[in-house]
C-alpha positions in Angstrom: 0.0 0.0 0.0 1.1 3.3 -0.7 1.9 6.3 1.6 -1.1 8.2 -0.1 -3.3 5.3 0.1 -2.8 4.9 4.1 -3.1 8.7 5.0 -6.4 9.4 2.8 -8.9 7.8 5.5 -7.4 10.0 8.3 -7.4 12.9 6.1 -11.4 11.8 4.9 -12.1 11.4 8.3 -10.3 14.7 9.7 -9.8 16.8 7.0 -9.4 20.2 9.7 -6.7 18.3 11.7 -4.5 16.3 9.2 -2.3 17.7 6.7 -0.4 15.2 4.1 2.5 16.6 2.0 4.6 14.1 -0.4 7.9 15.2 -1.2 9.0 14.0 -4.5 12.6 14.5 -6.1 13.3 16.7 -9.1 15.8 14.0 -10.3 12.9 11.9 -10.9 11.9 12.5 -13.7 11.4 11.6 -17.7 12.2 8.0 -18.8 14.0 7.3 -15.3 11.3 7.8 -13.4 8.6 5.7 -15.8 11.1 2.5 -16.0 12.5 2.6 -12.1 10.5 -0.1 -10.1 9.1 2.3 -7.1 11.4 0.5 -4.1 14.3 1.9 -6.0 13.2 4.8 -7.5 14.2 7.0 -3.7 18.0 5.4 -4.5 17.6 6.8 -8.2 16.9 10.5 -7.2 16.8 10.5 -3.3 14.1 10.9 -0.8 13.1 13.3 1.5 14.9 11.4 5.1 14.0 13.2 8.3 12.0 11.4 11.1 10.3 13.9 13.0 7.7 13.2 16.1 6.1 15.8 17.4 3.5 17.0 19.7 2.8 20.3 21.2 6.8 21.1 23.2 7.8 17.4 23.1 9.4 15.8 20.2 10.8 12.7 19.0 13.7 12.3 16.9 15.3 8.9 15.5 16.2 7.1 12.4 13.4 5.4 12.0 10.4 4.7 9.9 8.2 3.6 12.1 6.8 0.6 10.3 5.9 -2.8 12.1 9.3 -4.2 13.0 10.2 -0.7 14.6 8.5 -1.9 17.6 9.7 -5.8 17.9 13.1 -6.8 16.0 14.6 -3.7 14.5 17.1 -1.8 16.5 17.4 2.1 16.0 17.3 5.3 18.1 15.0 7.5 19.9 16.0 11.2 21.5 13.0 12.1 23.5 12.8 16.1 24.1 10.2 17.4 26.7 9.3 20.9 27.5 11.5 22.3 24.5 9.3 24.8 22.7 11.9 26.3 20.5 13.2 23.0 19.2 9.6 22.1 18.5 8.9 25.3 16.6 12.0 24.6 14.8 11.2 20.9 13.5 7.4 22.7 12.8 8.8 25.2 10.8 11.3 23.3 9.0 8.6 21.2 7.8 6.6 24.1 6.9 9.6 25.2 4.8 9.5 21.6 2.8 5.4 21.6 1.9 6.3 24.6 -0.6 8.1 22.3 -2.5 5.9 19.4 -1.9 2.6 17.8 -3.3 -0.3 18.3 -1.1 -2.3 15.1 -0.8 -6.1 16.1 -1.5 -9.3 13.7 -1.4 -11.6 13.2 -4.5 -15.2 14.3 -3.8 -16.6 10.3 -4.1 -14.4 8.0 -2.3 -14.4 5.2 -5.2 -12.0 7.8 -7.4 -9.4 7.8 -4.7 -7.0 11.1 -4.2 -5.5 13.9 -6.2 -1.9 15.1 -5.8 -1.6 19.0 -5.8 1.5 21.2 -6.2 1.0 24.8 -4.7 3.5 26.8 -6.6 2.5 27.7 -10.1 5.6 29.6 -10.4 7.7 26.6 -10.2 7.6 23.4 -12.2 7.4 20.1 -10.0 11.0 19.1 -11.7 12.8 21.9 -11.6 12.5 23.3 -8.2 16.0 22.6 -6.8 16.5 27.0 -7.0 13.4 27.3 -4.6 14.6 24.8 -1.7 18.3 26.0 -2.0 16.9 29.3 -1.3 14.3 28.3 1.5 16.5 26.1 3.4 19.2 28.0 3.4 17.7 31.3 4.5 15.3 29.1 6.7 18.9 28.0 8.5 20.3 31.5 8.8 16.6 33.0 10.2 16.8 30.4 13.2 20.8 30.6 13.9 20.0 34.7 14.5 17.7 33.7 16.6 19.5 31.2 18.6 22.5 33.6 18.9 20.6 36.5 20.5 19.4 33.9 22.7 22.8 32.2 24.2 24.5 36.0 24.1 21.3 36.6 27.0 22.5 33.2 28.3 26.3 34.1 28.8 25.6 37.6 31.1 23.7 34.8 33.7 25.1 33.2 36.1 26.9 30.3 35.4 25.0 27.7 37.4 21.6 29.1 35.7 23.3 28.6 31.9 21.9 25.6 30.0 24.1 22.2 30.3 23.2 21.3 26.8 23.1 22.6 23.1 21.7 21.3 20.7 22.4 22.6 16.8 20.3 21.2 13.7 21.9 20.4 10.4 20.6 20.5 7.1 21.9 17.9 4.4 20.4 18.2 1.2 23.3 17.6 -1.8 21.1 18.1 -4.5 19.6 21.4 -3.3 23.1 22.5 -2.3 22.8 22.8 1.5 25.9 20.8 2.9 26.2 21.5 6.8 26.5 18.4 7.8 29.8 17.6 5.5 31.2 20.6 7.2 30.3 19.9 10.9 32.2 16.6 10.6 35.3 18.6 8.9 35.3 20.7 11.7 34.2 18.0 14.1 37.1 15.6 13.3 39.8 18.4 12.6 39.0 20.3 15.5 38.4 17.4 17.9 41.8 15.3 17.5 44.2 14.1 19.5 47.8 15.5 20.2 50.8 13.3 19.2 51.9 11.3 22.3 54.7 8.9 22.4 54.7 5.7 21.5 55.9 4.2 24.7 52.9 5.3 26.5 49.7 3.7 26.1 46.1 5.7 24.3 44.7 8.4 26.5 43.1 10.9 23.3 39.7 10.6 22.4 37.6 8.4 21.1 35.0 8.4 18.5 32.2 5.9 18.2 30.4 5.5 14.7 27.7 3.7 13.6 25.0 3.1 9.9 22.8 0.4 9.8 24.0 0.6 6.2 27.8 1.1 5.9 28.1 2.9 2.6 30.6 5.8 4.2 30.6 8.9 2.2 34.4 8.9 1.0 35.1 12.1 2.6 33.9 11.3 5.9 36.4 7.7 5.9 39.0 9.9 4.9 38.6 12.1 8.2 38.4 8.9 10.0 41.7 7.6 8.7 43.5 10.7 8.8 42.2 11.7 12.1 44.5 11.1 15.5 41.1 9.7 17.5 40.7 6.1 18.0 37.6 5.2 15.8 35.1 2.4 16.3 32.7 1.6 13.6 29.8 -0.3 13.9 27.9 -1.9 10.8 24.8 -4.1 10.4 26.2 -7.5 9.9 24.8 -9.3 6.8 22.0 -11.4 8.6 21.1 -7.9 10.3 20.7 -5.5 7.3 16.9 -5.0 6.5 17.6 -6.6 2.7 18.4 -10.0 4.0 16.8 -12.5 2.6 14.9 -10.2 0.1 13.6 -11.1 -3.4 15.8 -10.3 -6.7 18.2 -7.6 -7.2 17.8 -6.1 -3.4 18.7 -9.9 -1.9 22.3 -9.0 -3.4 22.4 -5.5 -1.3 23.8 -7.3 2.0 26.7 -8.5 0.0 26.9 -5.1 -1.4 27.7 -3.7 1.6 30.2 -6.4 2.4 32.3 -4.7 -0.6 32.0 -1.4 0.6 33.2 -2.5 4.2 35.8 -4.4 2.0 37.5 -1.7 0.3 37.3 0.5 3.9 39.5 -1.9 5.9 41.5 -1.7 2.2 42.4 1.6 3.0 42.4 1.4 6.6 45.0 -1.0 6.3 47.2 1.0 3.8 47.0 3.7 5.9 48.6 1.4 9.0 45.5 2.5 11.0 43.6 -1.1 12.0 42.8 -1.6 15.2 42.5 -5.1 15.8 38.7 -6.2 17.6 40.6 -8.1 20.7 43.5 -5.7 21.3 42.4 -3.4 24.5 43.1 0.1 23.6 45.0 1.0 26.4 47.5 -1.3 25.2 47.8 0.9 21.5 50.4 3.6 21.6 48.9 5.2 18.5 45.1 5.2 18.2 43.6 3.1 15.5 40.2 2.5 13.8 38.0 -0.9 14.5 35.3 -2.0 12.4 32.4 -4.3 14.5 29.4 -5.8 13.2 26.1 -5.8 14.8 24.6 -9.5 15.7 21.4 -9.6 17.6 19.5 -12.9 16.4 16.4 -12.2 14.6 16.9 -8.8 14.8 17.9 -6.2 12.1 19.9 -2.5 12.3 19.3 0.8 11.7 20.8 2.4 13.9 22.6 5.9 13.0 25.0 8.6 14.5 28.2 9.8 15.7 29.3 10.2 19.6 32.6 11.6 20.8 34.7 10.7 24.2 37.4 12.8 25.0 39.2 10.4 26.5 38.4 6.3 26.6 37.3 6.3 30.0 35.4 9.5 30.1 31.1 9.6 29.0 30.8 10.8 25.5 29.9 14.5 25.8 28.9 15.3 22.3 27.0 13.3 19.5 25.0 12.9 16.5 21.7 11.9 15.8 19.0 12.2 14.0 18.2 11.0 9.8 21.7 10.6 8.1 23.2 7.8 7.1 26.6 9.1 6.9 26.8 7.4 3.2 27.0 9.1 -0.2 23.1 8.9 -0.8 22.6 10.8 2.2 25.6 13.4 1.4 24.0 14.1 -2.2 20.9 12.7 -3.0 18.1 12.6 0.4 17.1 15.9 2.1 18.6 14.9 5.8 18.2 16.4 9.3 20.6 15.7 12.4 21.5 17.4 15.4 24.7 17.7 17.1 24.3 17.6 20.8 26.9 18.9 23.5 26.6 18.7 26.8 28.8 18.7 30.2 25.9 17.2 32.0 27.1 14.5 34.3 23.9 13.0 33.8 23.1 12.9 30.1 26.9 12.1 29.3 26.4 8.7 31.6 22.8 8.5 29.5 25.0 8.5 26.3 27.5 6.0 27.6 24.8 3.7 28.2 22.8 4.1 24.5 26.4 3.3 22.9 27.8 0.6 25.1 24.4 -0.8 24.8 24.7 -0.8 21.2 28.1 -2.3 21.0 27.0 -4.4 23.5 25.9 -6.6 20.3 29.1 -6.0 18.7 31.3 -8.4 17.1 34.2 -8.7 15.1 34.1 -7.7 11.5 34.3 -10.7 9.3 33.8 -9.2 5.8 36.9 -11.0 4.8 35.9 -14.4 5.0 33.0 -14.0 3.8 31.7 -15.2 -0.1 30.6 -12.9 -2.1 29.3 -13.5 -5.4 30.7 -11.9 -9.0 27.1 -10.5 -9.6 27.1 -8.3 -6.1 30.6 -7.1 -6.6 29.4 -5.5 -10.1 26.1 -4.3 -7.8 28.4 -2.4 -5.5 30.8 -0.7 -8.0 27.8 0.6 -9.7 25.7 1.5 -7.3 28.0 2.7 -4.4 27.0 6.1 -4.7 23.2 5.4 -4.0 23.7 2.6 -1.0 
């Protein structure tokens, strides 16, 4: 069933209180879009990404869809926010900011002819709007960072008890509309954030990053910050039995193995670069700091988990970290509208919250065995030509 097909009874039945909008990509679009098979079409020309749950000054924000295994056998995350009217307004408005590029989702007058897809702009045509959300998003962005700044300059003349112990700053991902904050948060994040050169004779005290994608396709940039950063990395994949594709039908039953060639040529270079950090090796034992790649194993279960937290040293709570829709892979960089938030916070509290989500998570870990694993001729010719839109 269809997106439009679900919504339309709530939106017969309550047409004052429920509001549909269906984003749709300009990329799709001429012979493409008539030929592409509608599961891969959002892989074709992207897909608008952000999971956003929200009611009145409480909101909800994960990674995930929120279809039936979301709530028995598919692992992802939830940040709950409470009393947070600005945040809320934020998420509201940013949607707002989307429906003017979007298809509003009208009934027909008799129910037996179904619905009617309306675009509001008649300025702009449907495939050709990329101008228009560059130029909302972006000025959308810069409206709420003024606002945010007169707000924390109020905050620093208070007293320092009665300053806030966390900040939180959305990010705005959308390649094909040209918005790219979150490519340079993590340039900043991961040149900023290092650690110093210590000797070799002493064992790791720097920092230590933890990063995870239900679907390891890393954006090439971001595994070239990882390799040429000084912070001890661990990366946490799906396994193969854990990816949602497993066991799927045609082309997409290949996808798992797909992914296996991706993680494949990442230990490549993490190898070349003389940066592996072997799974039982305790990293107080490293002098340098290394990267480790885990995969998730929970039987019966499948990943989807997404996000980024920071430690600055092994030992301490993670006092910073990302969340929200990115997958951290090149679809997410270029092709799906995304929207994260980096968190920091010297809460006490919250950081030993943080410490608990990710140890829980790598709780499941294991060692990465991509290596020894088969993968067929077909799903290596899969992943060269469709790394991009993994």
């Amino acid at each position: 069933m269809s997106t439009a097909n679900l919504l339309l009874p709530l939106l017969r039945e309550f047409p004052d209180r429920v509001h549909v909008w269906l984003f749709r990509s300009p990329s799709l679009k001429g012979l493409m879009a008539k030929i592409m098979p509608p599961r891969f079409n959002e892989g074709w020309g992207g897909t608008w990404h952000p999971k956003i749950y929200g009611a009145d000054d409480e909101l909800l924000i994960s990674g995930a869809n929120l279809n039936t295994s979301y709530f028995s056998d598919r692992q992802d995350r939830y940040i709950h926010f409470t009393a947070q009217n600005r945040l809320a307004q934020y998420c509201f408005s940013f949607l707002e900011q989307a429906s003017t590029y979007s298809y509003s989702l009208l009934p027909c007058s008799s129910p037996s002819e179904g619905y009617m897809l309306h675009w509001p702009d008649t300025a702009t045509h449907p495939h050709h709007f990329e101008p228009k959300a560059e130029s909302a998003l972006t000025s959308f962005q810069n409206t709420w960072r003024q606002v945010s700044g007169k707000i924390l300059d109020q905050d620093s003349g208070t007293e320092a008890q009665s300053r806030p112990d966390v900040l939180v700053f959305p990010i705005i991902q959308a390649g094909q509309f040209n918005v790219r904050e979150e490519e340079w948060c993590l340039d900043q994040l991961f040149t900023d954030l290092g650690a110093p050169e210590t000797s070799r004779s002493l064992g790791y005290s720097g920092p230590l990053t933890d990063l995870t994608s239900g679907y390891f396709g890393l954006y090439k940039p971001y595994q070239e910050h990882l390799i040429r950063s000084r912070t001890a990395s661990r990366v946490l994949a799906a396994s193969p039995k854990a990816n949602g594709f497993y066991g799927s039908k045609g082309v997409s039953g290949r996808i798992p193995e797909g992914y296996t060639v991706l993680e494949r040529r990442f230990m490549r270079d993490v190898r070349n670069a003389s940066r592996e950090w072997p799974h039982d090796e305790p990293l107080e034992q490293r002098a340098r700091p290394g990267i480790q790649l885990c995969e998730w194993v929970k039987d019966g279960w499948t990943y989807h988990a997404k996000g980024i937290w920071w430690r600055p040293t092994p030992s301490a709570h993670p006092l910073l970290t990302l969340f929200g829709s990115t997958n951290l892979n090149s679809r997410s960089a270029n092709l799906d509208t995304e929207l994260s938030f980096m968190l920091v916070t010297n809460s006490p509290a919250l950081r030993a919250r943080l410490a608990e989500e990710v140890d829980g998570l790598r709780a499941h870990a294991r060692a990465w065995r991509g290596d020894q694993r088969k993968v067929r001729p077909a799903s290596w010719i899969l992943a060269s030509a469709l790394s991009s839109r993994l």
